[in-house]
VMD Tcl script that builds the backbone (N, CA, C; Angstrom):
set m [mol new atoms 366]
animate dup $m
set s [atomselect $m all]
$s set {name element resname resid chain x y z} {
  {N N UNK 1 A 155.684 105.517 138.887}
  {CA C UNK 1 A 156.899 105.462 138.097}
  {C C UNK 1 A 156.661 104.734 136.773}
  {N N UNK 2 A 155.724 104.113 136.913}
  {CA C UNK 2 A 155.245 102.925 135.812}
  {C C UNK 2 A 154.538 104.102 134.298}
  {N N UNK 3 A 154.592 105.367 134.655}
  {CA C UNK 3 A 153.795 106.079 133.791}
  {C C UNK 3 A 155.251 107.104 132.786}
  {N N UNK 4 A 156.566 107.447 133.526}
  {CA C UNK 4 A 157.397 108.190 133.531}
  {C C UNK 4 A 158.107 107.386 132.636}
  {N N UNK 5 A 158.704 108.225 131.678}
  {CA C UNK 5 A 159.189 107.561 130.494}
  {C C UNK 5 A 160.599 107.240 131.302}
  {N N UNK 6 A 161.178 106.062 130.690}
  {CA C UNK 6 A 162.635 105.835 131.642}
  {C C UNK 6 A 163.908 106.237 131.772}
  {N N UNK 7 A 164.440 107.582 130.652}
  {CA C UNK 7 A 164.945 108.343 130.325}
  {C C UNK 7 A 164.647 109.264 131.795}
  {N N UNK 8 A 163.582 110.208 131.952}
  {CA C UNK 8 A 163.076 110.445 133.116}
  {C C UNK 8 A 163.318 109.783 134.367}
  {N N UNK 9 A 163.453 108.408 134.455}
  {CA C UNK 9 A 163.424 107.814 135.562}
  {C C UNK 9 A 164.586 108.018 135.837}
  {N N UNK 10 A 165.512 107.719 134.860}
  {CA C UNK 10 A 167.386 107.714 135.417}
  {C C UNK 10 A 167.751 109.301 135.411}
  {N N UNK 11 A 167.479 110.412 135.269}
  {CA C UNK 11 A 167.666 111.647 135.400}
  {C C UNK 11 A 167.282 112.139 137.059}
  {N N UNK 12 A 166.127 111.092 137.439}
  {CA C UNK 12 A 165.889 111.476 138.584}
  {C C UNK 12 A 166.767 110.586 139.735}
  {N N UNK 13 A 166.961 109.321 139.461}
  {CA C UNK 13 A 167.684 108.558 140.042}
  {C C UNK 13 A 169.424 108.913 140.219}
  {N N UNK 14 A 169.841 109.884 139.434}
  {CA C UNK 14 A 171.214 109.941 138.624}
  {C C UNK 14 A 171.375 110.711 140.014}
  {N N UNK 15 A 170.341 111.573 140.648}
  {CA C UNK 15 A 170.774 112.693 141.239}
  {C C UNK 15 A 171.377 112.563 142.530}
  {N N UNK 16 A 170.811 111.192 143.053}
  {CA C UNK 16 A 171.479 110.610 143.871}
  {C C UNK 16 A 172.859 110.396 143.643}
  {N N UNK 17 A 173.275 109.681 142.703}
  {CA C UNK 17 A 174.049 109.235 142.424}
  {C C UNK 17 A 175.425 110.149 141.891}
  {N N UNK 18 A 175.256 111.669 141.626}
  {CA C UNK 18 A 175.597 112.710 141.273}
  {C C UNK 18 A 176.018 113.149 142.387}
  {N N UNK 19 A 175.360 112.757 143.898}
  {CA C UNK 19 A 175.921 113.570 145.083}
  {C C UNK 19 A 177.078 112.407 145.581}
  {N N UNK 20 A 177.421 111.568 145.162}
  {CA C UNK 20 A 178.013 110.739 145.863}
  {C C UNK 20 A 179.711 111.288 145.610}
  {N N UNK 21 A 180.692 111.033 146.687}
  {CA C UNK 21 A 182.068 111.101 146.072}
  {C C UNK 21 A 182.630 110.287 145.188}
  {N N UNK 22 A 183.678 110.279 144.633}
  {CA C UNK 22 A 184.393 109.536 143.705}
  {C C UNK 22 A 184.076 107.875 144.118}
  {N N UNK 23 A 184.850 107.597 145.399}
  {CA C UNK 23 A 184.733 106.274 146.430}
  {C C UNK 23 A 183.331 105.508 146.373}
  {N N UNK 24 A 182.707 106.642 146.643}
  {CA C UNK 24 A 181.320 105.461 146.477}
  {C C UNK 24 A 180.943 105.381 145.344}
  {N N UNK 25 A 180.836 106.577 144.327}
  {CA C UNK 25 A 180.012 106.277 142.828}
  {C C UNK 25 A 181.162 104.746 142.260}
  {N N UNK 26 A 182.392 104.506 142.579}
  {CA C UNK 26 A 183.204 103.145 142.263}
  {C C UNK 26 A 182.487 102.249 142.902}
  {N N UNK 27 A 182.232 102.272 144.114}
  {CA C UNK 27 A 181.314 100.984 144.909}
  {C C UNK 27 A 179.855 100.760 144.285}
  {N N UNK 28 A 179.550 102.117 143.692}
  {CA C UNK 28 A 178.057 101.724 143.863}
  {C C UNK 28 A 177.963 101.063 142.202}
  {N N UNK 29 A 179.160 101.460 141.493}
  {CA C UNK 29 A 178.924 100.814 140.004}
  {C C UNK 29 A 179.318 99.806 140.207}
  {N N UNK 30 A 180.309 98.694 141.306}
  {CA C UNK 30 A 180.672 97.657 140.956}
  {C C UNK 30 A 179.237 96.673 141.280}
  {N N UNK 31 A 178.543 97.542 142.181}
  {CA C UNK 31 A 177.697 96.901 142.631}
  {C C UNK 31 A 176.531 96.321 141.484}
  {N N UNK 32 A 176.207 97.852 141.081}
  {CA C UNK 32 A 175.565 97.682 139.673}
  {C C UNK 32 A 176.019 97.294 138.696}
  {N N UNK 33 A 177.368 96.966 138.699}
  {CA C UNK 33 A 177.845 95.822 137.542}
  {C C UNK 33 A 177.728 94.822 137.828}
  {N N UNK 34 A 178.573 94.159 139.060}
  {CA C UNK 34 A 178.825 92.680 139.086}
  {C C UNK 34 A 178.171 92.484 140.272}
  {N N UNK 35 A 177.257 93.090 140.875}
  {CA C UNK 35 A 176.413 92.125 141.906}
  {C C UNK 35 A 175.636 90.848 141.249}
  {N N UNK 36 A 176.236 89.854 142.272}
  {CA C UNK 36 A 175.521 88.639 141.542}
  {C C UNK 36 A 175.640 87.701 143.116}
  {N N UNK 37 A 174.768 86.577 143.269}
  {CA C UNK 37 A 174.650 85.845 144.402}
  {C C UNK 37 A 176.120 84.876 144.009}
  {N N UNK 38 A 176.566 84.554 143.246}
  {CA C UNK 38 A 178.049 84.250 143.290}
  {C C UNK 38 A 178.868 85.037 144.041}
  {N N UNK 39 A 178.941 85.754 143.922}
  {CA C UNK 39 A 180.571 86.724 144.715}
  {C C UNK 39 A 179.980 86.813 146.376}
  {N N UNK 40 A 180.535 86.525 147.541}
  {CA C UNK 40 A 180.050 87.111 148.559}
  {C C UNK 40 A 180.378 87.984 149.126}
  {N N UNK 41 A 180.100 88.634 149.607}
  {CA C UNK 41 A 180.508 90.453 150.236}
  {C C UNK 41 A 181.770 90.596 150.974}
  {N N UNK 42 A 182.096 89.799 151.423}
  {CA C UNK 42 A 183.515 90.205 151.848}
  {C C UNK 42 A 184.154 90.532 150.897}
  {N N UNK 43 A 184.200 89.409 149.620}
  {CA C UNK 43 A 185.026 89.576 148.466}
  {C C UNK 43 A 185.146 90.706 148.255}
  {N N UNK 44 A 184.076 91.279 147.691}
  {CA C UNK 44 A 184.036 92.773 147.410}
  {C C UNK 44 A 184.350 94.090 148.555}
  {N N UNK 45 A 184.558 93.558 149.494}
  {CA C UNK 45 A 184.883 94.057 150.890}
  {C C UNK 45 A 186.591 94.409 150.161}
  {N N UNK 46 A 187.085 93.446 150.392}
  {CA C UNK 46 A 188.646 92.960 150.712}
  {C C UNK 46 A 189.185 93.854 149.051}
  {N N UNK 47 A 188.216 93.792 147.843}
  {CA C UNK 47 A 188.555 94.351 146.741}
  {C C UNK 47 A 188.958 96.435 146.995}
  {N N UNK 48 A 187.609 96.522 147.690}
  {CA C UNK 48 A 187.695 97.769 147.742}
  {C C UNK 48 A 188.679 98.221 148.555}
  {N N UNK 49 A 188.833 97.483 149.834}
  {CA C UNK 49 A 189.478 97.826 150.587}
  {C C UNK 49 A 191.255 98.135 149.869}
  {N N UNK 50 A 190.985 96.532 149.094}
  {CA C UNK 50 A 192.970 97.083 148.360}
  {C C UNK 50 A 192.607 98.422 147.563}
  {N N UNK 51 A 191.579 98.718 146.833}
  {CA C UNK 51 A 191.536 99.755 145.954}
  {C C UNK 51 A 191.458 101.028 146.919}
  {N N UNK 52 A 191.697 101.340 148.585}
  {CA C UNK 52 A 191.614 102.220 148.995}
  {C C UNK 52 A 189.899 103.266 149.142}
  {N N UNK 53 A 188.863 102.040 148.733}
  {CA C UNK 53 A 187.571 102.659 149.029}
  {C C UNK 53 A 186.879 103.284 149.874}
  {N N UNK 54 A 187.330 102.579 151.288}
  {CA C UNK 54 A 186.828 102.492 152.819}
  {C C UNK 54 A 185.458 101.983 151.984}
  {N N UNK 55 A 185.343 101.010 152.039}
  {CA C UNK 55 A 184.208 100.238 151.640}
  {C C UNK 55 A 182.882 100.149 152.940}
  {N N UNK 56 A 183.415 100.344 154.165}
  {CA C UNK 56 A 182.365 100.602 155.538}
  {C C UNK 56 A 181.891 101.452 155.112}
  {N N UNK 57 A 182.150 103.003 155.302}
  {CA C UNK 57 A 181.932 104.148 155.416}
  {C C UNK 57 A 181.013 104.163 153.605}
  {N N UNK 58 A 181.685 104.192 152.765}
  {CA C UNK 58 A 180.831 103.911 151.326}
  {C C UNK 58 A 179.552 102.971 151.385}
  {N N UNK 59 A 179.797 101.924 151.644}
  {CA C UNK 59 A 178.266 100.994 151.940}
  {C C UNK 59 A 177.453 101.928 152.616}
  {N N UNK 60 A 177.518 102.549 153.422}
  {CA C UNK 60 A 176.867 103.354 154.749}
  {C C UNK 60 A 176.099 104.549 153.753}
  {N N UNK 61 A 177.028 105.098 153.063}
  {CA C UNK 61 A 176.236 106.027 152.694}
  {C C UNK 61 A 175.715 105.753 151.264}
  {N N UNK 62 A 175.562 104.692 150.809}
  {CA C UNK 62 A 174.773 104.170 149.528}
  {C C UNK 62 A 173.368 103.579 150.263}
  {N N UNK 63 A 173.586 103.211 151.720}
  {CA C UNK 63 A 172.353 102.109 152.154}
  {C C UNK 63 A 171.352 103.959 152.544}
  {N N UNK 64 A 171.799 104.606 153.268}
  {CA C UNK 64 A 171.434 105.964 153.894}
  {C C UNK 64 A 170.899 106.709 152.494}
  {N N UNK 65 A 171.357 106.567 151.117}
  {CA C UNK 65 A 170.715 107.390 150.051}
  {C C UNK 65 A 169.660 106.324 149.215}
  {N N UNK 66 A 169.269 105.189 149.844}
  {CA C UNK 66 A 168.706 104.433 149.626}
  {C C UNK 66 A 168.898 103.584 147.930}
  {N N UNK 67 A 170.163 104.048 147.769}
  {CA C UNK 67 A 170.627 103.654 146.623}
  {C C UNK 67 A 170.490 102.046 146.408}
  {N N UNK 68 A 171.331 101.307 147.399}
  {CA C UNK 68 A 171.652 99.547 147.845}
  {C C UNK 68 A 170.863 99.640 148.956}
  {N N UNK 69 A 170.762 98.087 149.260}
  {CA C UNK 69 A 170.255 97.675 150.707}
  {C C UNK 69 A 170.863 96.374 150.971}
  {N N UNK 70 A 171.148 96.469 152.536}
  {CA C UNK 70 A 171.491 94.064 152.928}
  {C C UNK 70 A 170.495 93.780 152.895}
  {N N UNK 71 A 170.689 92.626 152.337}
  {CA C UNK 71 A 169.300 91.655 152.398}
  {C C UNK 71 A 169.409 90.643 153.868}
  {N N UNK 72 A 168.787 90.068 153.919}
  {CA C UNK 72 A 168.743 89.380 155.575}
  {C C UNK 72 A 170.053 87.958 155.572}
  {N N UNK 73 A 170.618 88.222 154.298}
  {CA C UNK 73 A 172.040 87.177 154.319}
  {C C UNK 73 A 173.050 87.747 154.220}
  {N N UNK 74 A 172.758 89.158 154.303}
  {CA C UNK 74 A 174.016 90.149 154.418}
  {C C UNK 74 A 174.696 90.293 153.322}
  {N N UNK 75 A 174.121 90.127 151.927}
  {CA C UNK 75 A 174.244 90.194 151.179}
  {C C UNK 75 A 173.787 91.781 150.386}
  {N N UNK 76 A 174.511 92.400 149.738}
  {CA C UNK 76 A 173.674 93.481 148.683}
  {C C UNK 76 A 172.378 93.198 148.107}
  {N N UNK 77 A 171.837 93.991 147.861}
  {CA C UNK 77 A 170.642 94.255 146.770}
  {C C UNK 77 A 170.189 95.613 146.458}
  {N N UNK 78 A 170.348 95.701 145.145}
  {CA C UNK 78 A 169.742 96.787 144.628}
  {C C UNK 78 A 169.082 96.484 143.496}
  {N N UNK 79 A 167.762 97.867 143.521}
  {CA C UNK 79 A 166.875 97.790 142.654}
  {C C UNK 79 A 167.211 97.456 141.372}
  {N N UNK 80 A 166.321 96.915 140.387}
  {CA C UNK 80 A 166.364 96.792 138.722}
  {C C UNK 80 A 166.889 98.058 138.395}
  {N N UNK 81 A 166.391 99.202 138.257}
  {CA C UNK 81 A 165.964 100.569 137.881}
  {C C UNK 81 A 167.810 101.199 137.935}
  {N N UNK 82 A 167.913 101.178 139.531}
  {CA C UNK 82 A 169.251 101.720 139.981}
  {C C UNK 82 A 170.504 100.674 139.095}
  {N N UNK 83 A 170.105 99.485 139.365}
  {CA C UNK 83 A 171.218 98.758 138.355}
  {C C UNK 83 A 171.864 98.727 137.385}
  {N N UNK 84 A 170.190 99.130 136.469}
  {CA C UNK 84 A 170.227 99.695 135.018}
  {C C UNK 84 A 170.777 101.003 134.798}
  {N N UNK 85 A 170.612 102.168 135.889}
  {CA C UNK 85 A 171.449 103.171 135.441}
  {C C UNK 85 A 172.597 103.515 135.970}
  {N N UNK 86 A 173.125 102.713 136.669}
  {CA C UNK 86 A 174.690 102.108 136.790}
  {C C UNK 86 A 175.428 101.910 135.569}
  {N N UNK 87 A 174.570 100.865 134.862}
  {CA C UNK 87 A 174.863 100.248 133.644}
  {C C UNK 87 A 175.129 101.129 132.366}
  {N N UNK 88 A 173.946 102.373 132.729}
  {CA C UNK 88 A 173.728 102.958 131.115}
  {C C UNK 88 A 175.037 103.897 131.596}
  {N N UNK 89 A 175.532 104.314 133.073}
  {CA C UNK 89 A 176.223 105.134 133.246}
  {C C UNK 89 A 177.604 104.536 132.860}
  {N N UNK 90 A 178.075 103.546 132.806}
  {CA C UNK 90 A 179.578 102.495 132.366}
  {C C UNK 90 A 179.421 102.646 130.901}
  {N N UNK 91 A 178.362 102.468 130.436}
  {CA C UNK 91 A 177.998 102.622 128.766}
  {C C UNK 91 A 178.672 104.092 128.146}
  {N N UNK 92 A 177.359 104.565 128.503}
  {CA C UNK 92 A 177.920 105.960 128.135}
  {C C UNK 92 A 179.346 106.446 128.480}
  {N N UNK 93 A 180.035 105.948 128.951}
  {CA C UNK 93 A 181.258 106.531 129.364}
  {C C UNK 93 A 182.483 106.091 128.435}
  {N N UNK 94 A 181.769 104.772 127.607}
  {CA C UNK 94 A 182.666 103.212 126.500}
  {C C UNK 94 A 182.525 104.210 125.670}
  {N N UNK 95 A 181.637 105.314 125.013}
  {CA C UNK 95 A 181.029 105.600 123.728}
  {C C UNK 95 A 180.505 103.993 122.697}
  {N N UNK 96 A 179.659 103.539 123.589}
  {CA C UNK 96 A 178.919 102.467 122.916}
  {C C UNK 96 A 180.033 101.026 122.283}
  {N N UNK 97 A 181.109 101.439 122.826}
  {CA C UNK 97 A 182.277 100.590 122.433}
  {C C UNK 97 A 182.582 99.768 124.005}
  {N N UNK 98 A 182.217 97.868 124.095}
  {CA C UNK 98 A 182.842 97.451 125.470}
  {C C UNK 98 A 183.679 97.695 125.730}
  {N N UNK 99 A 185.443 97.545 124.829}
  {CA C UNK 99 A 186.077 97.773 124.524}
  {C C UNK 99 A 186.886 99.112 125.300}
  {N N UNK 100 A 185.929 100.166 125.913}
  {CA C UNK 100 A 186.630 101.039 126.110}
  {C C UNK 100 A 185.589 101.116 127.350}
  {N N UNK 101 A 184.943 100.425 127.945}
  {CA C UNK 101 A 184.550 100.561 129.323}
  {C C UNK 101 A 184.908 99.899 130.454}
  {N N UNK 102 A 184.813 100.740 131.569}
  {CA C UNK 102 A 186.050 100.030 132.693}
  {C C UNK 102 A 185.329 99.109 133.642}
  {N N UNK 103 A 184.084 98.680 132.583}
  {CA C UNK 103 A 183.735 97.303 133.867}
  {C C UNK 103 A 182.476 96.545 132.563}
  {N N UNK 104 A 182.893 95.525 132.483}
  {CA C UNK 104 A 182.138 94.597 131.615}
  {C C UNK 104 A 181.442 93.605 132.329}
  {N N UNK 105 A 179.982 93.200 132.164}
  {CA C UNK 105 A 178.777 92.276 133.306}
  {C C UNK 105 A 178.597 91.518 132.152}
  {N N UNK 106 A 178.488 91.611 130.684}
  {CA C UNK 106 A 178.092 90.890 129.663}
  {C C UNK 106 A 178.597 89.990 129.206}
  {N N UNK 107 A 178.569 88.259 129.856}
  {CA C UNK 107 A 180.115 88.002 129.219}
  {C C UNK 107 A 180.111 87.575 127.577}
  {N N UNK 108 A 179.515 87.772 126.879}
  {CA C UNK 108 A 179.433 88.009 125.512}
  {C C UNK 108 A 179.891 89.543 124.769}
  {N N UNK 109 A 180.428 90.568 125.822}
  {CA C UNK 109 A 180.482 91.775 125.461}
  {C C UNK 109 A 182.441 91.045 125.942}
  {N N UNK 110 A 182.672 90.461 126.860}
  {CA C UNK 110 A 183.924 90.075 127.157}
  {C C UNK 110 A 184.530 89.080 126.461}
  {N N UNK 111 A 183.729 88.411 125.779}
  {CA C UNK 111 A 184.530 87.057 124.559}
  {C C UNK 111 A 184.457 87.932 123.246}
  {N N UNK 112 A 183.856 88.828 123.146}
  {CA C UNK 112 A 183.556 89.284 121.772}
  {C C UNK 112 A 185.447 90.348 121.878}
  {N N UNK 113 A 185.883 91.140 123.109}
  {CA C UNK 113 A 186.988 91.589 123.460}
  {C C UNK 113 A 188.538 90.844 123.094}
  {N N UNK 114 A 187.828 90.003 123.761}
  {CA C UNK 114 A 189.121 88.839 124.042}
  {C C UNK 114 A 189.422 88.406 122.285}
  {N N UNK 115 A 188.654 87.861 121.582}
  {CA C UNK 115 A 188.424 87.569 120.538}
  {C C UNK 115 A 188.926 88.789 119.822}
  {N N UNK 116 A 188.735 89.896 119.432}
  {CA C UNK 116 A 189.371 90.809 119.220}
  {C C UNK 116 A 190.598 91.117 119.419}
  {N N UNK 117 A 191.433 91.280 120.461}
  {CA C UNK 117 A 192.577 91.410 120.862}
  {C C UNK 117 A 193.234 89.847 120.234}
  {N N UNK 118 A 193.002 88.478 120.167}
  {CA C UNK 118 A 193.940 87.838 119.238}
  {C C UNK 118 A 193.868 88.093 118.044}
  {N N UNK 119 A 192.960 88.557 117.455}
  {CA C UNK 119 A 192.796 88.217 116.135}
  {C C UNK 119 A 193.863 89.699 115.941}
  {N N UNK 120 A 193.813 90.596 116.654}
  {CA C UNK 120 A 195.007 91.963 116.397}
  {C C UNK 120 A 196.358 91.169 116.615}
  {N N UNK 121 A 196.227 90.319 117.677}
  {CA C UNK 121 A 197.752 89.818 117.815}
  {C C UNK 121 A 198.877 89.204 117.002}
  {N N UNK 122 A 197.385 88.802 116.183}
  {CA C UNK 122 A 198.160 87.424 115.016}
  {C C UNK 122 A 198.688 88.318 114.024}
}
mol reanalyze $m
mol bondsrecalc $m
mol representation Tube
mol addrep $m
């Protein structure tokens, strides 16, 4: 993989991610957004669950497409690679604007927002 330009890499990775339903491609981007050893998995349990995810059945079939994996604290983990095209996939969707994407990990992409919206207010 180390030879495959990375454009290539996420075209092949995407395809996974292309078979998934609505429910999980939401789980599997929050994952690839805001997975972080701060939040613990229930949290994100109890989130999806209000958002109507079935967050069981979705985990199940992200761990089965080898998309995510638990780690031995029962915690998520997913690859660099898959993370990143989570990421470029929230991007592309902003048109290069944070501003218009429905999940922000940068929090310099989120003060630069916030900051924006007063300075419109005033």
């Amino acid at each position: 993989m180390k030879n495959v330009p990375l454009e290539e890499v996420f075209e092949i990775l995407k395809i996974s991610y292309d078979g998934l339903d609505w429910r999980e491609k939401e789980i599997f981007l929050d994952i690839a957004c805001f997975q972080t050893d701060e939040m613990p998995r229930k949290y994100a349990d109890y989130l999806w669950e209000a958002r109507y995810l079935y967050p069981k059945s979705g985990v199940k079939v992200l761990i089965n497409k080898s998309l995510i994996k638990i780690d031995s604290n029962g915690d998520f983990w997913i690859h660099d690679q898959l993370r990143d095209m989570g990421r470029e996939i929230i991007q592309s969707k902003g048109d290069g604007r944070p501003e218009r994407r429905t999940r922000l990990w940068d929090p310099e992409d989120g003060l630069k927002i916030v900051l924006q919206k007063q300075v419109m207010s005033y």
